[in-house]
Every structure is written in structure tokens, then in C-alpha cells.
mmCIF file of the C-alpha atoms, coordinates in Angstrom:
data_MODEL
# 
_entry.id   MODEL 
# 
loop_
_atom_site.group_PDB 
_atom_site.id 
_atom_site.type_symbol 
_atom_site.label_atom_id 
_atom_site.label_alt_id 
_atom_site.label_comp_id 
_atom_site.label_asym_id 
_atom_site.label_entity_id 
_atom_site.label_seq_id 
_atom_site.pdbx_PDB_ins_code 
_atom_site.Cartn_x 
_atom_site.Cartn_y 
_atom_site.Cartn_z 
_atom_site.occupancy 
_atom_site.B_iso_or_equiv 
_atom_site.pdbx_formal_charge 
_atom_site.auth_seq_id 
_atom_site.auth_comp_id 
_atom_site.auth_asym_id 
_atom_site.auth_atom_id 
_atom_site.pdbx_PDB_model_num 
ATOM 1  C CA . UNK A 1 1  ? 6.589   3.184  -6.005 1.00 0.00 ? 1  UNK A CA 1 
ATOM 2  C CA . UNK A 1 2  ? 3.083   2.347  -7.012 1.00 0.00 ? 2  UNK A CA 1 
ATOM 3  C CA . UNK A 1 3  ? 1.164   3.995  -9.878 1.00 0.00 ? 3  UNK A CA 1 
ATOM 4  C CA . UNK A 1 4  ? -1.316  5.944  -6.854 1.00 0.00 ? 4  UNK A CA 1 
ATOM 5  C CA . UNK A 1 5  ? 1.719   6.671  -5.510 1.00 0.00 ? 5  UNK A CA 1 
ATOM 6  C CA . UNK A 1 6  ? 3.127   8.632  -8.333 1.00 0.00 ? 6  UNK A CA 1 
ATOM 7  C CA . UNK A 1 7  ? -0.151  10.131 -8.353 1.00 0.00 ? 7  UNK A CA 1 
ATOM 8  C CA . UNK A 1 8  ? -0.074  11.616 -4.985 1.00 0.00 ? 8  UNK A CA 1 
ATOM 9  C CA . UNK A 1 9  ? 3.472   12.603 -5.152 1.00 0.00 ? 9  UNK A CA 1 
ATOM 10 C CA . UNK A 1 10 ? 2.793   14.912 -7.774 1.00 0.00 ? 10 UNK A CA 1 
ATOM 11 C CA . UNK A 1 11 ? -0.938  16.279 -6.860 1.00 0.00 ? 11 UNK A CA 1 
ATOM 12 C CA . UNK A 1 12 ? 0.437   17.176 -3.215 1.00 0.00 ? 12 UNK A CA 1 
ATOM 13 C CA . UNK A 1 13 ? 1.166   20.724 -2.786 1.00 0.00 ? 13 UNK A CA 1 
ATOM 14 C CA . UNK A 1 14 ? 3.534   22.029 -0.366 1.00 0.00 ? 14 UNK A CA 1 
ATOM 15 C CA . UNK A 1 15 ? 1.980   22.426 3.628  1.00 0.00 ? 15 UNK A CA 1 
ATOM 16 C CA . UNK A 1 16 ? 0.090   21.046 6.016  1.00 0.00 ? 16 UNK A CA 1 
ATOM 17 C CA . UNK A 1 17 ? -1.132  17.677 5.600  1.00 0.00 ? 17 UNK A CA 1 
ATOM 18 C CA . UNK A 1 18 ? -2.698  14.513 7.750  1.00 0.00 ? 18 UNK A CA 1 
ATOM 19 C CA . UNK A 1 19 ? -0.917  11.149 8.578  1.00 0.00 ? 19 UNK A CA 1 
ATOM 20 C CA . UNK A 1 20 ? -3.314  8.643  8.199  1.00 0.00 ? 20 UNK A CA 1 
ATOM 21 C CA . UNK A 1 21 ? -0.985  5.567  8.798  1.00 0.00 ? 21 UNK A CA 1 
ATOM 22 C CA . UNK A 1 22 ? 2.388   4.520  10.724 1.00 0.00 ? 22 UNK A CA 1 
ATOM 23 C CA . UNK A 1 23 ? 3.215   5.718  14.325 1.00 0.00 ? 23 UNK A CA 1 
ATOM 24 C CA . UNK A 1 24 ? 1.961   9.444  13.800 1.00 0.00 ? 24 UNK A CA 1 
ATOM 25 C CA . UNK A 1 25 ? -1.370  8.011  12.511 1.00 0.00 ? 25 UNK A CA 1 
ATOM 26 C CA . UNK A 1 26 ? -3.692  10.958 13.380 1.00 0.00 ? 26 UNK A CA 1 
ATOM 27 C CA . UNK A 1 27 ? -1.255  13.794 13.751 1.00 0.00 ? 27 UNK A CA 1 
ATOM 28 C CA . UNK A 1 28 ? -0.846  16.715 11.652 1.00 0.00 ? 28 UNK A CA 1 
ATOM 29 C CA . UNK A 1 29 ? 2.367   17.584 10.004 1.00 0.00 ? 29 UNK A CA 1 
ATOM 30 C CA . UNK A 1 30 ? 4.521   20.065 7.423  1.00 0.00 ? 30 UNK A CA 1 
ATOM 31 C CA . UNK A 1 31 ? 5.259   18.763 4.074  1.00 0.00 ? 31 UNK A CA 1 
ATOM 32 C CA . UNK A 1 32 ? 7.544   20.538 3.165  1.00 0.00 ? 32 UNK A CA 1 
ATOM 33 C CA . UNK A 1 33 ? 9.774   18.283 0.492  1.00 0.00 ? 33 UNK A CA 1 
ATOM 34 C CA . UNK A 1 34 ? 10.226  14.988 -1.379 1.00 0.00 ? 34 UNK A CA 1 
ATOM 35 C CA . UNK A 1 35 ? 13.006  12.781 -1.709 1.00 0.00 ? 35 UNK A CA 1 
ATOM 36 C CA . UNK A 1 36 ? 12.476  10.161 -3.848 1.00 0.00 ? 36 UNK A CA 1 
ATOM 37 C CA . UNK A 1 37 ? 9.445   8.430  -2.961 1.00 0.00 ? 37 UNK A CA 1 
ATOM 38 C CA . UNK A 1 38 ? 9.555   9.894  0.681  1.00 0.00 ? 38 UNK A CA 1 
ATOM 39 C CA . UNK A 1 39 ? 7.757   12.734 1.588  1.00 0.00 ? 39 UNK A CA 1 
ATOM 40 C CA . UNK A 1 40 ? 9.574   14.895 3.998  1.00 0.00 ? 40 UNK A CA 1 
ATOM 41 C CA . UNK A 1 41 ? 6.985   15.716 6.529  1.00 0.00 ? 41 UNK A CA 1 
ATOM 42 C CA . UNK A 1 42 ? 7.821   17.625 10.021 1.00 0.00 ? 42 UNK A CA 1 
ATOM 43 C CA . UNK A 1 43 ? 5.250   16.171 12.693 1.00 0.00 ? 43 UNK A CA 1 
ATOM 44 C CA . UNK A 1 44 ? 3.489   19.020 14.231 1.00 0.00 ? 44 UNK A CA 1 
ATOM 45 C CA . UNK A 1 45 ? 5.276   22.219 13.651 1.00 0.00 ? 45 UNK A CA 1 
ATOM 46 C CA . UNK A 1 46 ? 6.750   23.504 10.078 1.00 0.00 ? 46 UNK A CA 1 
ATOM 47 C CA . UNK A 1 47 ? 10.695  23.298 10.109 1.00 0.00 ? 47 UNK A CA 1 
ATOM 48 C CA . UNK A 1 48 ? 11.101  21.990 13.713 1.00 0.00 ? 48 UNK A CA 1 
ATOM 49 C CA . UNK A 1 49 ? 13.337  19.079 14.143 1.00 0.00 ? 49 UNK A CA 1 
ATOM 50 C CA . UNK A 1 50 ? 11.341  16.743 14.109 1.00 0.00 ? 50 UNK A CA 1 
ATOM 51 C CA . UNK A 1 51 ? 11.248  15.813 10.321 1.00 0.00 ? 51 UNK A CA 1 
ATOM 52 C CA . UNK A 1 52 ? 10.592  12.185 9.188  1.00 0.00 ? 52 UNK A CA 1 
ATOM 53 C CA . UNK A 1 53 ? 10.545  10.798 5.937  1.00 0.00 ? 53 UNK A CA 1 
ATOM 54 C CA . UNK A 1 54 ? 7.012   9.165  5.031  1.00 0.00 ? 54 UNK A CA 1 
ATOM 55 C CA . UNK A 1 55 ? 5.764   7.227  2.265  1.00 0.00 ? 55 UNK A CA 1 
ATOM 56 C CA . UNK A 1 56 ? 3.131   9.563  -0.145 1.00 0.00 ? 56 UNK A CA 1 
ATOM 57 C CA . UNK A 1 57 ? 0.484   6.563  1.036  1.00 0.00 ? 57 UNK A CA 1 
ATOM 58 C CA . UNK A 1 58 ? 0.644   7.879  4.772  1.00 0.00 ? 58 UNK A CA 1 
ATOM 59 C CA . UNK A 1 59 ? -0.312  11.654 4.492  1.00 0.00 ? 59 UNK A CA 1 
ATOM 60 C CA . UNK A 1 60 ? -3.253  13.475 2.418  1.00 0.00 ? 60 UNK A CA 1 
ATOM 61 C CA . UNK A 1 61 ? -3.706  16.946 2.142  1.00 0.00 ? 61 UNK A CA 1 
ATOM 62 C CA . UNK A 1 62 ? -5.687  18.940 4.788  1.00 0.00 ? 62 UNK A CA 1 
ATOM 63 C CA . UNK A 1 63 ? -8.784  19.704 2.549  1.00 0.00 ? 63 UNK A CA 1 
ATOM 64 C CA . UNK A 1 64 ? -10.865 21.373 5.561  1.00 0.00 ? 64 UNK A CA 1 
ATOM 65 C CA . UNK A 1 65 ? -10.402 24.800 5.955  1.00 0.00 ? 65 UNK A CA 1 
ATOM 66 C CA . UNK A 1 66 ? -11.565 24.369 9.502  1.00 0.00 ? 66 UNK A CA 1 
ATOM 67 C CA . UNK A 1 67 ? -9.194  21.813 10.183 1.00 0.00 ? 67 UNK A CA 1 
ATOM 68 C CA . UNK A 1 68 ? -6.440  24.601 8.509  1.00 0.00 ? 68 UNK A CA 1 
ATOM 69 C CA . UNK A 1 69 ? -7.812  26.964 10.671 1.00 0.00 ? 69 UNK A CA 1 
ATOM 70 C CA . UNK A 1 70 ? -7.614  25.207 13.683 1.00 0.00 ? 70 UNK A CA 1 
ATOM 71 C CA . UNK A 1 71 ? -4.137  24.038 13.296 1.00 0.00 ? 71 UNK A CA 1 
ATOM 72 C CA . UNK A 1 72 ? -3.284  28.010 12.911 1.00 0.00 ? 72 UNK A CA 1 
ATOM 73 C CA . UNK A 1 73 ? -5.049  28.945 15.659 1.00 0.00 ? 73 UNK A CA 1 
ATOM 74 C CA . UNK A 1 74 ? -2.608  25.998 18.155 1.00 0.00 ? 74 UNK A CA 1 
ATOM 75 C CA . UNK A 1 75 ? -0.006  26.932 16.470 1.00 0.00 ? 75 UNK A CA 1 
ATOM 76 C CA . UNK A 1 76 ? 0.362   30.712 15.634 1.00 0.00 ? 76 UNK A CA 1 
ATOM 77 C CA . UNK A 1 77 ? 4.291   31.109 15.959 1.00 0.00 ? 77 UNK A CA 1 
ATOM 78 C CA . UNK A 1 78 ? 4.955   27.617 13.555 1.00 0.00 ? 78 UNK A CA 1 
ATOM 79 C CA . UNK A 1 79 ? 1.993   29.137 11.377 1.00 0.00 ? 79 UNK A CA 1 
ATOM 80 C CA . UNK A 1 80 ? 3.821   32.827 11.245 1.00 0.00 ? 80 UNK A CA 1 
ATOM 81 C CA . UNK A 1 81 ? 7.389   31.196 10.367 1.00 0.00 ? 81 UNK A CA 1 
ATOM 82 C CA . UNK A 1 82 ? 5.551   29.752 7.845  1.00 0.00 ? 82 UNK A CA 1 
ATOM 83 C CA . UNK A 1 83 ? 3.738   32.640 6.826  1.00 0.00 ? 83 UNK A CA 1 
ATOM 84 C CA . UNK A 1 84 ? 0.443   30.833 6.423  1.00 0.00 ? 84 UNK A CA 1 
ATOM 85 C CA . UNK A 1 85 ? -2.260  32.832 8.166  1.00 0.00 ? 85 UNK A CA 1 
ATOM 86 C CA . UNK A 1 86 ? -6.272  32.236 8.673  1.00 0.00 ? 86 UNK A CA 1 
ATOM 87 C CA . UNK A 1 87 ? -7.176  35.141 5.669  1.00 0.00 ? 87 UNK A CA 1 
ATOM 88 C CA . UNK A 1 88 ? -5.397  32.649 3.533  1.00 0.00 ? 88 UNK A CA 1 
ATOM 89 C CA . UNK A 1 89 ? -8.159  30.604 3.500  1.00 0.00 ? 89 UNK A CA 1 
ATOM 90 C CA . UNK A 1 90 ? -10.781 30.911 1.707  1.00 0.00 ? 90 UNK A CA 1 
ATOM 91 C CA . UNK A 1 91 ? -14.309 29.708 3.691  1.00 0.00 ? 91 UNK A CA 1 
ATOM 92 C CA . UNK A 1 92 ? -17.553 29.096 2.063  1.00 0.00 ? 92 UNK A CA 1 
ATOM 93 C CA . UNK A 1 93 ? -20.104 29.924 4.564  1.00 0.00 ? 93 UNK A CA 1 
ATOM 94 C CA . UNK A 1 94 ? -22.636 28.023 2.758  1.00 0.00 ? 94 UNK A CA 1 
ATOM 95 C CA . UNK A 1 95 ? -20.791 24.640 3.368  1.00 0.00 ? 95 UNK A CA 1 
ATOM 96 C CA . UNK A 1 96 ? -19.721 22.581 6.604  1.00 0.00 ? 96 UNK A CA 1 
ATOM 97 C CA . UNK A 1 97 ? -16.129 23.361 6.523  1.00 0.00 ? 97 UNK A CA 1 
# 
């Protein structure tokens, strides 16, 4: 595991997050643990079955609020099982978010 690696690993909190390499470039998944230097990230809805291990270098964090937002919003039964919900983010209306 690589020095940025590390890094990641252990500035990554918890939740939803964006795969930007591999076959679920693009898609947004669930971390929701680490083994080693996998990140265990389920691939569209929290704690489905469909959990895959991924290196730290193929997610980042979902900074956007509006991208948070709008992943609620598809997916309000995954985001209540979760119990993430939209006044749990905080919007500056002075910003593109």
C-alpha cells in the first residue's frame, strides 16, 4: 500500500463515496468498512449484497452536498436504513453545491 494510500485510508469517513476507477467507474457506493488495504464498498445501496472490496485509490468521498442529496432523494429506503437524511446536510446557499 502506497504512502497516498495510507493517506486516504485514514482521511475517509464512513458513507457514501464515488468510484472513480475499475468496472463501477462512475457509480456511487457505501463505504462502509476496511479490510486491510481494501475498502469495503457496497455499489449502489448501503448494506445490500452487493459489497466488493476496492482499493482506497478507486473511491473518494462525495464532497457535493448536491450530489448527497441527490443520491437520497433515488434512494430514500437505502438512505433511511442508513439513517442518513437530506437535513443532514448542511448547504451553503451562497456556493454551487
Amino acid at each position: 500500500m502506497t504512502k497516498e494510500d495510507l493517506d486516504k485510508r485514514e482521511n475517509l469517513n464512513y458513507g457514501s463515496v464515488r468510484i472513480t476507477r475499475g468496472k463501477y467507474k462512475g457509480k456511487i457506493g457505501y463505504y462502509d468498512d476496511q479490510e486491510g488495504a481494501w475498502a469495503l464498498v457496497y455499489i449502489g445501496n448501503p448494506f445490500s449484497d452487493n459489497l466488493q472490496l476496492l482499493h482506497f485509490n478507486q473511491i473518494e468521498p462525495i464532497i457535493s452536498p448536491k450530489e448527497h442529496r441527490e443520491w437520497i432523494e433515488k434512494n430514500p429506503y437505502q438512505a433511511a436504513f442508513a439513517r442518513i437524511e437530506i437535513r443532514d446536510i448542511e448547504i451553503n446557499p451562497s456556493k454551487d453545491n
